[in-house]
SERO-4910 file (N, C-alpha, C, O; in steps of 0.05 Angstrom, whole numbers):
BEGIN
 pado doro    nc1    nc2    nc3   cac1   cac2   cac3    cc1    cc2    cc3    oc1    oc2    oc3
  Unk    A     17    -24      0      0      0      0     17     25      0     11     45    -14
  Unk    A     41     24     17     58     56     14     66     51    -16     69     71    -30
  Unk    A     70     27    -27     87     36    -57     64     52    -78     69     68    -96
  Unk    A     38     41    -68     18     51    -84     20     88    -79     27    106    -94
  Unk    A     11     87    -51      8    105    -43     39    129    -62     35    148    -77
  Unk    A     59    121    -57     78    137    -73     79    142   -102     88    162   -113
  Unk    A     66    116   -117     61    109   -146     39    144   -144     48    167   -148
  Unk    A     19    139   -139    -11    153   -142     11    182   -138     11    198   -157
  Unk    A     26    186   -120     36    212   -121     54    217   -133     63    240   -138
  Unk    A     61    201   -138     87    213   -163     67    220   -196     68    237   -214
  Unk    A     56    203   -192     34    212   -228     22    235   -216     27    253   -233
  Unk    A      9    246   -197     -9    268   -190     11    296   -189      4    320   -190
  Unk    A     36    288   -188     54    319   -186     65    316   -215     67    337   -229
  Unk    A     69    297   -222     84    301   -249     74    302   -281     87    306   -302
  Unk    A     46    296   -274     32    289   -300     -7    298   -289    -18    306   -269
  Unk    A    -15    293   -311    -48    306   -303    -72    277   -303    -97    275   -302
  Unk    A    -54    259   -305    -62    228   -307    -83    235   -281    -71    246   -262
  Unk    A   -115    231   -277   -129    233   -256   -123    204   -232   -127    182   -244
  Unk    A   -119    203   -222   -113    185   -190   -125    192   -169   -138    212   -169
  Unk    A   -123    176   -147   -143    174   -124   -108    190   -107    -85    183   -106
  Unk    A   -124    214    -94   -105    230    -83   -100    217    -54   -115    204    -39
  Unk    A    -68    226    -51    -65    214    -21    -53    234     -5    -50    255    -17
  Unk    A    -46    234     18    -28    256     40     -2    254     23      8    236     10
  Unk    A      5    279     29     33    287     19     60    288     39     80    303     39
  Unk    A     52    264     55     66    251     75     87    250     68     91    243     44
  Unk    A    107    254     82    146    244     86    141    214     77    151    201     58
  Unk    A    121    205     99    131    169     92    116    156     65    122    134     57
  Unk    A     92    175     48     80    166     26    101    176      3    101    166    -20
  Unk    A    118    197     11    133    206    -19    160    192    -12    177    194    -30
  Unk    A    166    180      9    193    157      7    196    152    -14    213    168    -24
  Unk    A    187    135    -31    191    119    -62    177    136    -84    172    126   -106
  Unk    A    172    153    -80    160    172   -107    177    175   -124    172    165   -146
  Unk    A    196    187   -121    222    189   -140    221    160   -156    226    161   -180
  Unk    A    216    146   -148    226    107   -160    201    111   -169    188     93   -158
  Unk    A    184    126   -184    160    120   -194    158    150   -224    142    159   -240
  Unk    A    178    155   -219    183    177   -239    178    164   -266    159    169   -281
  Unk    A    198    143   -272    194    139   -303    159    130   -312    148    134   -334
  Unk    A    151    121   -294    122    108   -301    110    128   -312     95    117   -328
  Unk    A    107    158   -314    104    171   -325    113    178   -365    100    183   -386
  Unk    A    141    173   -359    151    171   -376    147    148   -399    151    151   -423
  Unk    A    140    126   -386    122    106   -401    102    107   -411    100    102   -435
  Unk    A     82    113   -397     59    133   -407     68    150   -437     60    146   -460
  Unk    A     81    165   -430     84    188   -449     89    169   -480     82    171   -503
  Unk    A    113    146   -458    124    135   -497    109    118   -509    109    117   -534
  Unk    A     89     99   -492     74     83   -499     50    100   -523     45     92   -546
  Unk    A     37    127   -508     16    147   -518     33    150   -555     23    144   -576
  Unk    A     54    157   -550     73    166   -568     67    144   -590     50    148   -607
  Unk    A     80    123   -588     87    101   -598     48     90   -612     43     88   -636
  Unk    A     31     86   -592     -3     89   -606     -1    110   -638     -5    106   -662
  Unk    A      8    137   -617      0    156   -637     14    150   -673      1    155   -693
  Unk    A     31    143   -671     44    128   -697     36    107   -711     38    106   -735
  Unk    A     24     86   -691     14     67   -709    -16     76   -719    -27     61   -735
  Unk    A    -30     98   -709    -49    109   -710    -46    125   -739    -64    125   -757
  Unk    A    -20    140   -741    -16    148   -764    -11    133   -780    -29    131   -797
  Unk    A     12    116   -784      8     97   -798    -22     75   -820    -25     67   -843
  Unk    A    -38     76   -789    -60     62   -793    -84     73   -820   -102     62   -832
  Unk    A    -71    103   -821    -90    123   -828    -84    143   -850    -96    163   -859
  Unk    A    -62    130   -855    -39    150   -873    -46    174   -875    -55    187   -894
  Unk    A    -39    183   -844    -34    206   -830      3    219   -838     23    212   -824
  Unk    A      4    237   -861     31    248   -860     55    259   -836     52    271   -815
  Unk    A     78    250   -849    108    265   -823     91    289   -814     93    287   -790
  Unk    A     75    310   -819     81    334   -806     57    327   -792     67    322   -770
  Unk    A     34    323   -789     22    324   -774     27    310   -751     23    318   -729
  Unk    A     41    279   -759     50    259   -737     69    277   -719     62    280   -696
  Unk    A     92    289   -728    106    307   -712     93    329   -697    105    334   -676
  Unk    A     75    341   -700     54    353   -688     45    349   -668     49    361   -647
  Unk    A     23    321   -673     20    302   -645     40    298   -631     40    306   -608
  Unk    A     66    283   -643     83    277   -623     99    297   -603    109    290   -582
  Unk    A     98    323   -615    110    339   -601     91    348   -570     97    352   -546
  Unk    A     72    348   -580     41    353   -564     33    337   -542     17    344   -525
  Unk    A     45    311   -544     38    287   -523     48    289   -490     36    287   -469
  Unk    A     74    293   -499     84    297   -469     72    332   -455     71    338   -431
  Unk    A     66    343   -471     64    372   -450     38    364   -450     29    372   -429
  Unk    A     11    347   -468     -3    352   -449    -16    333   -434    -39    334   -424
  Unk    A     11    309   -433      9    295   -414     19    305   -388      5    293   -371
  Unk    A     31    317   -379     47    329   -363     37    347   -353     41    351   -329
  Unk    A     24    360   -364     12    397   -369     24    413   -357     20    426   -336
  Unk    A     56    408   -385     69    418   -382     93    429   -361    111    445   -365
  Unk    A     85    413   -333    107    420   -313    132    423   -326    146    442   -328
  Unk    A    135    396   -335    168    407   -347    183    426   -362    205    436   -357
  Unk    A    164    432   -385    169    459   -396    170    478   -382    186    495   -391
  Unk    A    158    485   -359    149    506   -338    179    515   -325    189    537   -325
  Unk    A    190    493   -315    214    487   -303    238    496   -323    257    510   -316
  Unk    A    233    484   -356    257    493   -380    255    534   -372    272    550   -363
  Unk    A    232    537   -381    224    560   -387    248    578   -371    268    588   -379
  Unk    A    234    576   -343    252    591   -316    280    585   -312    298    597   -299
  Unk    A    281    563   -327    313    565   -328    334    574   -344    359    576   -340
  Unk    A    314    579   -371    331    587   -396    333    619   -388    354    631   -388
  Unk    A    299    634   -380    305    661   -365    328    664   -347    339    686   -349
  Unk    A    335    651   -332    357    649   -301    377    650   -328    376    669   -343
  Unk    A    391    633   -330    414    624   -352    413    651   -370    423    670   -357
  Unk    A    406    659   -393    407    674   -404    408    714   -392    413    736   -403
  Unk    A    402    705   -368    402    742   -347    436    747   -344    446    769   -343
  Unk    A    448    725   -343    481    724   -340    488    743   -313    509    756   -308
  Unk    A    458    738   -294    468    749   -267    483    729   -261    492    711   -275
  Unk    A    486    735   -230    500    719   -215    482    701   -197    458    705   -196
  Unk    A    495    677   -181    473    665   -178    455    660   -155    448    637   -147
  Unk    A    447    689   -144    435    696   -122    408    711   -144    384    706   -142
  Unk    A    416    724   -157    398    739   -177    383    718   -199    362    725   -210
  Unk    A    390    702   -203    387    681   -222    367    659   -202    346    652   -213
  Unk    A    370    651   -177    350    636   -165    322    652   -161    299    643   -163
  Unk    A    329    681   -155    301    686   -155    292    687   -180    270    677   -179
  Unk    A    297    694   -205    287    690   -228    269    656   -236    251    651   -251
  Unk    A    283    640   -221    277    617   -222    244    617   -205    225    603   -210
  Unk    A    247    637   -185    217    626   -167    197    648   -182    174    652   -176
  Unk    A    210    660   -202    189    684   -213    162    676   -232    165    665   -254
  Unk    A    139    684   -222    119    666   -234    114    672   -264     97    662   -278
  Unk    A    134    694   -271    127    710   -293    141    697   -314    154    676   -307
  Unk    A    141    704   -336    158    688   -365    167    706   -379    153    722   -391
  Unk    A    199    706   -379    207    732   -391    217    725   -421    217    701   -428
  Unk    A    226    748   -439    222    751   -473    242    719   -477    234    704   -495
  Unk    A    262    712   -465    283    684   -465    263    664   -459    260    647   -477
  Unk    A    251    661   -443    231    640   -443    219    629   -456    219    604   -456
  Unk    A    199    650   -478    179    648   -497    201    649   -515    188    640   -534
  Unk    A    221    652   -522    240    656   -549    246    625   -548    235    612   -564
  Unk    A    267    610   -527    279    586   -528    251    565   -529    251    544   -542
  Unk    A    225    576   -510    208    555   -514    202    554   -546    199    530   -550
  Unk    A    199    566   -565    195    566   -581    209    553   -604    198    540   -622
  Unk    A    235    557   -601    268    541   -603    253    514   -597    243    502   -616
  Unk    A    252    506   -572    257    479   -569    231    469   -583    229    451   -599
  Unk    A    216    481   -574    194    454   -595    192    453   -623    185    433   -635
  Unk    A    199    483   -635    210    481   -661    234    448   -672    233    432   -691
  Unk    A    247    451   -654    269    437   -661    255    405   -647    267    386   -658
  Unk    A    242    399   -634    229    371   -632    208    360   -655    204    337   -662
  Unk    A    194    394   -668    171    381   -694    187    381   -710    174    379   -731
  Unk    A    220    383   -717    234    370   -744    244    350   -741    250    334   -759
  Unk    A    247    348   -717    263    320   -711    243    299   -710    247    276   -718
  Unk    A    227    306   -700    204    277   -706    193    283   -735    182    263   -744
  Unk    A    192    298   -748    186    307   -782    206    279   -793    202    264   -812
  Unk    A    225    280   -776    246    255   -795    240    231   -785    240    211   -799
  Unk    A    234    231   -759    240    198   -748    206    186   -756    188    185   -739
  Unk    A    203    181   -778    180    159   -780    180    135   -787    163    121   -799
  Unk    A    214    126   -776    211     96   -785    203     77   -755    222     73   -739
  Unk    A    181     69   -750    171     51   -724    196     45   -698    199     51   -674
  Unk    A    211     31   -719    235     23   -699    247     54   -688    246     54   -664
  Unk    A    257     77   -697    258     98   -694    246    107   -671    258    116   -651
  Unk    A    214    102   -675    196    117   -662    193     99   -630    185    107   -608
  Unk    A    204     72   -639    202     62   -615    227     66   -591    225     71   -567
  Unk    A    246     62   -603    275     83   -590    266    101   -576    269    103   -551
  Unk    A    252    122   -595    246    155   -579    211    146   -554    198    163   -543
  Unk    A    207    124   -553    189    121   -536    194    111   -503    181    115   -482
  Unk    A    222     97   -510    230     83   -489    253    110   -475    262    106   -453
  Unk    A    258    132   -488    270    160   -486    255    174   -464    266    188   -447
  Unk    A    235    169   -464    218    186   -444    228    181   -412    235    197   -394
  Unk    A    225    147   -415    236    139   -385    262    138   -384    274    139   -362
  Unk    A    270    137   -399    309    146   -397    315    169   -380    332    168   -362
  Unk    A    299    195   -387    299    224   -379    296    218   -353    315    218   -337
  Unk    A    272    211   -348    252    219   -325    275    192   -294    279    195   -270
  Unk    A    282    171   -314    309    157   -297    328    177   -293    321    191   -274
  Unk    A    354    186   -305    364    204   -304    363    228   -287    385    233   -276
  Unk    A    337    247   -281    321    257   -281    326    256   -247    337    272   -232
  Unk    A    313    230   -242    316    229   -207    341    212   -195    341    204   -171
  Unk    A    361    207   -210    385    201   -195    393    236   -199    384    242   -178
  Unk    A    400    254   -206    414    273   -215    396    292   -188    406    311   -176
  Unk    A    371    281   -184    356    299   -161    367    290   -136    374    309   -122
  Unk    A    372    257   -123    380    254   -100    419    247    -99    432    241    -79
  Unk    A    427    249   -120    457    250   -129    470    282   -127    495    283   -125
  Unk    A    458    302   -128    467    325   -133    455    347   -114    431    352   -115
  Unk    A    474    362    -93    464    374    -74    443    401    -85    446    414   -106
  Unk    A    421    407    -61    396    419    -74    410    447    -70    428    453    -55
  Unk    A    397    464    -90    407    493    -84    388    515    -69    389    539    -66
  Unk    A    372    498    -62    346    515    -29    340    491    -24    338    471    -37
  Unk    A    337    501     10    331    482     27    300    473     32    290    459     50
  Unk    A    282    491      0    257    487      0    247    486    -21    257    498    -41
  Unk    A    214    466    -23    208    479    -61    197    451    -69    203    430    -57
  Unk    A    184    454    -86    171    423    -94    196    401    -99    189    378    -93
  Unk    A    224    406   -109    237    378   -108    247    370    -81    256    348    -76
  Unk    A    245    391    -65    263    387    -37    238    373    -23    249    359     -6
  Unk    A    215    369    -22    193    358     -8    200    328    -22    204    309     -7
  Unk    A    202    323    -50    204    294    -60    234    277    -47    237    254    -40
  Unk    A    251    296    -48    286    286    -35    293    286    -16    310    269     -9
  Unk    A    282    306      3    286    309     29    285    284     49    303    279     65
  Unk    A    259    266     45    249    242     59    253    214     35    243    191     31
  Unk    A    267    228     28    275    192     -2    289    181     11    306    189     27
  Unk    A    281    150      3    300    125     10    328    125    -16    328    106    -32
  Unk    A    342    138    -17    366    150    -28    372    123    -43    366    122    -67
  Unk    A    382    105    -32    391     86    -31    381     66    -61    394     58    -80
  Unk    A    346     62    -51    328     54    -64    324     70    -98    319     60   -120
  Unk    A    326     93    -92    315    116   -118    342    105   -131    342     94   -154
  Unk    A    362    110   -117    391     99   -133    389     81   -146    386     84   -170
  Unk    A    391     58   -137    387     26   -142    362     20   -172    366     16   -196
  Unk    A    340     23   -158    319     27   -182    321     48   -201    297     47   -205
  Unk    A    328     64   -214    330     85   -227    350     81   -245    351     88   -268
  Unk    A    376     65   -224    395     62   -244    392     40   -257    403     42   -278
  Unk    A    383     22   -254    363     -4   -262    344      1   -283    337    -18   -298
  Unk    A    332     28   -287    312     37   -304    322     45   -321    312     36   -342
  Unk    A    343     61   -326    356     78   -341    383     47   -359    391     51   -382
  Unk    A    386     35   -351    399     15   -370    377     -3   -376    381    -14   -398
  Unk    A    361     -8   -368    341    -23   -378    321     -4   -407    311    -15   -426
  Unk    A    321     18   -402    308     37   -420    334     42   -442    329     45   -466
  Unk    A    357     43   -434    378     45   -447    382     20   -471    389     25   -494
  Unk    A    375    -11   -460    370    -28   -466    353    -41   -488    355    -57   -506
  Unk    A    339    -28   -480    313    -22   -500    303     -1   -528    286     -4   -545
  Unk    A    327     22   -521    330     38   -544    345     25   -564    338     25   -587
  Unk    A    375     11   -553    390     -1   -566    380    -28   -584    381    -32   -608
  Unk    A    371    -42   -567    346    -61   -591    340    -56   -611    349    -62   -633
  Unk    A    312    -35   -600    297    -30   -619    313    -16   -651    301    -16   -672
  Unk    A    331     -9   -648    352      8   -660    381     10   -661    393     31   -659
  Unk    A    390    -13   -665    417      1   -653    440     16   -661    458     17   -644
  Unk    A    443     26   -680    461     50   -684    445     83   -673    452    100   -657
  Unk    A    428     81   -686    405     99   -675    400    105   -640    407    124   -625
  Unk    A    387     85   -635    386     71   -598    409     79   -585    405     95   -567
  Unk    A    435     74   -590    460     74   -579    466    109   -584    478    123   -568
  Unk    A    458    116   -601    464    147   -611    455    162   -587    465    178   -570
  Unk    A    432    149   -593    407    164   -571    416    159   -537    414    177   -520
  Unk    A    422    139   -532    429    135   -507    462    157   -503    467    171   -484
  Unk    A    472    154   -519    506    171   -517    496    199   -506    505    212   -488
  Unk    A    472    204   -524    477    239   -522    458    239   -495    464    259   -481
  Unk    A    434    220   -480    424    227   -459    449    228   -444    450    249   -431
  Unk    A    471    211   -439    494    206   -416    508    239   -415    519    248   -395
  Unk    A    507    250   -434    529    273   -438    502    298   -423    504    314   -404
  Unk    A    477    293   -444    472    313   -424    465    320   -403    457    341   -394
  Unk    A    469    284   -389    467    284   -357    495    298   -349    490    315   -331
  Unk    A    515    298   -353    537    298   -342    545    329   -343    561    339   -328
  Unk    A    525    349   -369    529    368   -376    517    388   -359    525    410   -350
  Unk    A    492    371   -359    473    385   -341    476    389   -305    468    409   -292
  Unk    A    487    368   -295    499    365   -271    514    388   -273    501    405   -260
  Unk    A    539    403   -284    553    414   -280    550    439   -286    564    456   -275
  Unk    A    531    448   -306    516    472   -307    497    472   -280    497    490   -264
  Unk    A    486    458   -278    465    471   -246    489    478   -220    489    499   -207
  Unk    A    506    459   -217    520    461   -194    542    485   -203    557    493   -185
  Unk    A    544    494   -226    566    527   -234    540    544   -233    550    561   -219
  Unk    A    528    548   -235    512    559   -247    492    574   -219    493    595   -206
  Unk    A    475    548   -219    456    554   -190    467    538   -163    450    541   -146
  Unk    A    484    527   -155    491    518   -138    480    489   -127    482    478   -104
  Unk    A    470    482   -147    457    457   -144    430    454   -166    425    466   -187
  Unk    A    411    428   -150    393    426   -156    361    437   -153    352    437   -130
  Unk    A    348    444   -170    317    448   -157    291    435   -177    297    421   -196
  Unk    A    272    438   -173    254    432   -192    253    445   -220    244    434   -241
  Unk    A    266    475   -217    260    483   -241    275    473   -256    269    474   -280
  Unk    A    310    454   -245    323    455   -257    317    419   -271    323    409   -292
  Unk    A    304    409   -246    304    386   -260    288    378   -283    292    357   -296
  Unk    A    261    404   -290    251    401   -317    259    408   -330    254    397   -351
  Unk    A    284    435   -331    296    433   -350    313    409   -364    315    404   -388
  Unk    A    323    396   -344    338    368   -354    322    356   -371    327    353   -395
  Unk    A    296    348   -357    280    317   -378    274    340   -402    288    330   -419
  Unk    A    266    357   -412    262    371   -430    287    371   -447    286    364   -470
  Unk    A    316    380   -434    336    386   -454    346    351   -457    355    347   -479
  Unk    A    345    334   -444    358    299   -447    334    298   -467    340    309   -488
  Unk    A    307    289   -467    291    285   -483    302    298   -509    301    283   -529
  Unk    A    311    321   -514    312    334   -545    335    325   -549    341    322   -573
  Unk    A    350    321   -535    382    303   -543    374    271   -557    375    265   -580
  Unk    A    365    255   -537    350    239   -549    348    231   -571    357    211   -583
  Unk    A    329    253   -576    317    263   -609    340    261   -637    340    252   -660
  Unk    A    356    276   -621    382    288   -638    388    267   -637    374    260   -655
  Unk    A    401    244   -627    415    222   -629    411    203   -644    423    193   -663
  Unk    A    385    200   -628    363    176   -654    370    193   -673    392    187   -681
  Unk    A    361    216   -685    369    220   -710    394    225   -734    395    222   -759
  Unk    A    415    234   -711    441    228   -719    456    205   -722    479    205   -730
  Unk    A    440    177   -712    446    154   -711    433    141   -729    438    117   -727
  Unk    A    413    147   -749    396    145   -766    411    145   -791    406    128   -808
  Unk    A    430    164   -794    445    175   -817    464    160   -831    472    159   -854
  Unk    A    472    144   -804    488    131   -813    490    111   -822    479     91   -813
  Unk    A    509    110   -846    509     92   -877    500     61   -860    509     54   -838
  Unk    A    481     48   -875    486     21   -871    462     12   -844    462    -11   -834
  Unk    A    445     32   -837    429     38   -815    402     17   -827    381     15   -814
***
């Protein structure tokens, strides 16, 4: 019952999936983090329908890229973008980074926000404009939970930069140990699975999520001094479009 209980709350903060709500207990969000990618499954599974749906229907690349770009924000509704947004504003002010965290808690969306949001999903409806070969599409499905793995080792792996705030309520009371263990378990197993389904492509795709875990770690901790929520949507947002890039730079290549 607590795993449920953590399951039901990890989809209720991270996605708009309707669930039977529970207390937002220390001991119910223990294993929440270890319930992140299930989300992300969702998203690739939805994804992965939406293709054979096109397929089914000879539904053209641009509209399919359309939907697909469309699935995760409004499965999500959008938290994660919310999180990119405030961080591309912070990042781009080239304050320092006392000035830059409050930009992060600012409920407002400044002209970098709406400019890069616009950037990035631009650059997700060409990249899925290319990937409509199944096996492709199934790589970029198993992508989702890659992130959202990633995602929460990089949350209880990397010190927080406030001692408050929607990720510090999920990390604060985590079984560390556990989120570690399973997550890293998810993330080669999703890793696993891209490579399959694809493998020059899969393997592409998995290279560039590793880099921009490693990239991203080191921009939050120069940058903002750590970790927060806003920063962790920026991650699954910028690993997801790496992803993208990978599968499709791994696509190219002769003999694929």
């Amino acid at each position: 019952m607590k795993l449920l209980r953590s399951l039901g709350i990890a989809i209720s903060a991270y996605s708009v999936i309707p669930v039977p709500r529970f207390d937002w207990s220390r001991e119910n969000m223990r294993f929440s983090l270890c319930f992140l990618p299930v989300v992300g499954a969702i998203a690739g599974l939805s994804l992965f329908l939406w293709r054979l749906f096109c397929g089914r229907m000879d539904i053209g690349n641009v509209l399919f890229a359309a939907g697909a770009t469309l699935i995760p924000l409004l499965l999500t509704g959008g938290i994660h973008m919310d999180g990119y947004c405030d961080c591309v504003d912070a990042i781009s002010s080239r304050r320092d980074r006392k000035k830059m965290l409050e930009i992060l808690k600012d409920p407002h969306a400044g002209a970098f926000a709406v400019i890069w949001c616009a950037a990035y999903l631009l650059a997700v409806f060409g990249l899925y404009s290319e990937l409509w070969r199944a096996a492709l599409i199934c790589a970029a499905s198993c992508g989702f939970v890659l992130s959202r793995a990633l995602a929460a080792l990089s949350a209880v792996l990397t010190q927080s930069a406030a001692s408050e705030g929607f990720l510090v309520s999920f990390t604060s009371g985590a079984h560390k140990k556990a989120v570690v263990i399973s997550m890293g378990a998810t993330a080669l197993l999703a890793s696993a699975a891209m490579i399959a389904s694809s493998p020059l492509a899969g393997s592409a795709g998995v290279l560039f999520a590793a880099a921009s875990f490693f990239l991203y770690r080191n921009m939050a901790i120069r940058k903002f001094g750590g970790v927060t929520g806003d920063t962790t949507g920026y991650f699954i947002q910028i690993c997801e479009l790496a992803i993208l890039a990978g599968i499709f730079s791994g696509s190219l290549i002769k003999g694929f």
